[in-house]
C-alpha positions as CSV (number, residue, x, y, z in Angstrom):
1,X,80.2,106.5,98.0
2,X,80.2,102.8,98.3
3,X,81.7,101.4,100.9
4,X,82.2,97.4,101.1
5,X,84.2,95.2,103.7
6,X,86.1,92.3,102.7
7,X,87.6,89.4,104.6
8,X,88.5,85.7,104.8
9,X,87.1,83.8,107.7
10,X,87.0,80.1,108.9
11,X,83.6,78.7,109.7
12,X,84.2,79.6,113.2
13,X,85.2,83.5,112.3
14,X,88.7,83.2,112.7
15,X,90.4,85.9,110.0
16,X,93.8,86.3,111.9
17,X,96.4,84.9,114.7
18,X,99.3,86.6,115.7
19,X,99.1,89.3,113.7
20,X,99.0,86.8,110.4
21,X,96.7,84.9,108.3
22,X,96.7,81.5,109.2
23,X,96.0,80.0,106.4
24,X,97.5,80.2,102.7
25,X,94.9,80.0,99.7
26,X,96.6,81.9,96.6
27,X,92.9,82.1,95.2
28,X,91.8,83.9,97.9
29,X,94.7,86.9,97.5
30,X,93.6,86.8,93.5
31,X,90.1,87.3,94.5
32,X,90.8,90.2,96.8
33,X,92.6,92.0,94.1
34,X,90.1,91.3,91.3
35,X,87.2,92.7,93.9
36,X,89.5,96.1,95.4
37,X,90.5,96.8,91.7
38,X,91.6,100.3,92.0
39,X,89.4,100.9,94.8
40,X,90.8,102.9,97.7
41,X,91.8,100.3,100.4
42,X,91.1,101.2,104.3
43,X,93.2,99.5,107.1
44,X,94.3,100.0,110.3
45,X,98.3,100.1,111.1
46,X,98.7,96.7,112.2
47,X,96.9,95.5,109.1
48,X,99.4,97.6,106.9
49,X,102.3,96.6,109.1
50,X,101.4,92.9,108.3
51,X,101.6,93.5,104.9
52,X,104.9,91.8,103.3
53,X,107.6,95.0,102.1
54,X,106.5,94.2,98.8
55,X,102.7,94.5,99.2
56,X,103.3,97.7,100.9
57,X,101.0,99.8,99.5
58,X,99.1,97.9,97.7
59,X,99.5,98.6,93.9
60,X,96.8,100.5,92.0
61,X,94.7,101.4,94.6
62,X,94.8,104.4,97.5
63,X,95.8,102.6,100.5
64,X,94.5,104.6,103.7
65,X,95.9,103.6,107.2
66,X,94.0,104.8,110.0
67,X,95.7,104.5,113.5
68,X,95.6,106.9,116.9
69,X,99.5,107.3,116.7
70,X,100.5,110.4,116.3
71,X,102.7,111.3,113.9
72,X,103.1,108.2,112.2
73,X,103.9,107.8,108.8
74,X,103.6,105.2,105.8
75,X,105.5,105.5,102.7
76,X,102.9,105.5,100.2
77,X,99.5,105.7,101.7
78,X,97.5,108.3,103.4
79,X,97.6,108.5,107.0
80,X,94.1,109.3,108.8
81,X,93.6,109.5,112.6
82,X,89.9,108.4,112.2
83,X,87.3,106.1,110.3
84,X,86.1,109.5,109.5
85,X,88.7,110.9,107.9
86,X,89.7,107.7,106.2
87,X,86.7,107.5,104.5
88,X,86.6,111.3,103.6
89,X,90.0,110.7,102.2
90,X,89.0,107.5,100.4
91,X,86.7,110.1,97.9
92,X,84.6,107.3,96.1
93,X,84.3,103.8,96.5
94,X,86.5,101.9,99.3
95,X,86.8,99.0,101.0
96,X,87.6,98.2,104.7
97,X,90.6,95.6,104.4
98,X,91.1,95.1,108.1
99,X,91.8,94.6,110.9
100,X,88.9,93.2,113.3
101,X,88.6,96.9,115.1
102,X,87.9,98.7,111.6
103,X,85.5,96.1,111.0
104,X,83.9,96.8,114.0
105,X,83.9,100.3,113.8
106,X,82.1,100.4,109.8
107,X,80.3,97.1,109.4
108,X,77.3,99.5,109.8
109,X,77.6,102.2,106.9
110,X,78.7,99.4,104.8
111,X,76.6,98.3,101.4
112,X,78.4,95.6,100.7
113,X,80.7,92.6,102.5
114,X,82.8,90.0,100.4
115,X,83.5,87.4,102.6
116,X,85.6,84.3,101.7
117,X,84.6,81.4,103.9
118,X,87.9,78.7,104.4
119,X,86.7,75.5,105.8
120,X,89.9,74.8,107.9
121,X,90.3,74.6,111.8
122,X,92.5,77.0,112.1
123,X,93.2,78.7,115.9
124,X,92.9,82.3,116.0
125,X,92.7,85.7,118.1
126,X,91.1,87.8,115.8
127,X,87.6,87.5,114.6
128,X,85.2,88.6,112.2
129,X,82.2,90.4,112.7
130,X,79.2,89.2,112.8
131,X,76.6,89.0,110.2
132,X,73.2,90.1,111.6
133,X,69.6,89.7,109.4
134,X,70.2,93.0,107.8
135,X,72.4,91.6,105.0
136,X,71.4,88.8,102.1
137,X,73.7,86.9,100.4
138,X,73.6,87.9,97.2
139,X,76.3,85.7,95.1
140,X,77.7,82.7,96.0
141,X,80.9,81.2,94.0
142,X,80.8,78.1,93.6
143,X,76.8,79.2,93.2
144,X,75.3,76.1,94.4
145,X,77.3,76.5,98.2
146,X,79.9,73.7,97.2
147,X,83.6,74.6,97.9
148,X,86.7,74.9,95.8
149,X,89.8,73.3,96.4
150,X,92.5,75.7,96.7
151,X,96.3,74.4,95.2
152,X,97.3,74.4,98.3
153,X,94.4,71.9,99.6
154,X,92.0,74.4,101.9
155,X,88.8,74.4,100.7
156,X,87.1,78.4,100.0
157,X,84.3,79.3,98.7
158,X,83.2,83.2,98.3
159,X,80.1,84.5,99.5
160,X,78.9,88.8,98.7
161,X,76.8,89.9,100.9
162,X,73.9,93.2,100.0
163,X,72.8,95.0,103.0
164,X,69.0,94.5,102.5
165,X,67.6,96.9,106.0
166,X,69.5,99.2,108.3
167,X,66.7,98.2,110.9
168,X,68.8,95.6,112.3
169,X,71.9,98.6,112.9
170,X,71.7,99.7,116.6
């Protein structure tokens, strides 16, 4: 199984406030489904519960929620009450789509992280992990570390990170 993470994050780590992404950048959602393909997707319940109707679960892929409710139940996806059994669920490759406490929790087994940086000052209350020295960037879009302009005006760029030693993992 691979299992990558995938997130957008302002320089300062922001990914969320309030429970939404503060930010809009249409290239960014294209990216994310162009890299989760028909992947199985892994989030926790407040991730899937901010999730537009429509969105909800997100076409072609698995989606997994896990959350220590019991009982509760998503139309369309796979309820787990543990990373463990998310990911045991998730069968082959699968990647962690939020929130901050799921990132948390499998930054560690992870092989790969896509991580879309969003040069904006946006406030926030939910944060990304950090990246320690056991990961490389491996591919860089715009490759020379410029940024793109998004239609909407933010700047992105997209970064994929290898894992490269598990030394670093405590």
């Amino acid at each position: 199984m691979t299992l990558g993470l995938i997130w957008a994050q302002t320089l300062a780590g922001v990914i969320g406030m309030d429970g939404t992404i503060p930010w809009r950048v249409p290239e960014d959602s294209a990216h994310f489904r162009s890299v989760t393909g028909t992947s199985s997707v892994v989030m926790g319940r407040r991730t899937w519960d901010s999730l537009p109707d429509r969105f909800r679960p997100l076409p072609e892929r698995r989606n997994i929620v896990v959350t220590r409710q019991p009982g509760w139940h998503a139309d369309g996806a796979v309820v787990a009450d543990s990373v463990e059994a998310a990911l045991a669920a998730a069968g082959s490759d699968a990647w962690i789509i939020g929130g901050s406490e799921l990132y948390a929790a499998t930054i560690d087994r992870a092989d790969v992280l896509e991580v879309t940086e969003i040069d904006t000052d946006a406030p926030g209350d939910t944060f990304a992990p950090s990246i320690d020295d056991g990961w490389a960037a491996r591919l860089r879009e715009p490759s020379d570390g410029s940024w793109r302009q998004s239609r909407t005006g933010i700047r992105y760029r997209f970064i994929r990170y290898e894992r490269i030693s598990r030394d670093t993992v405590t």
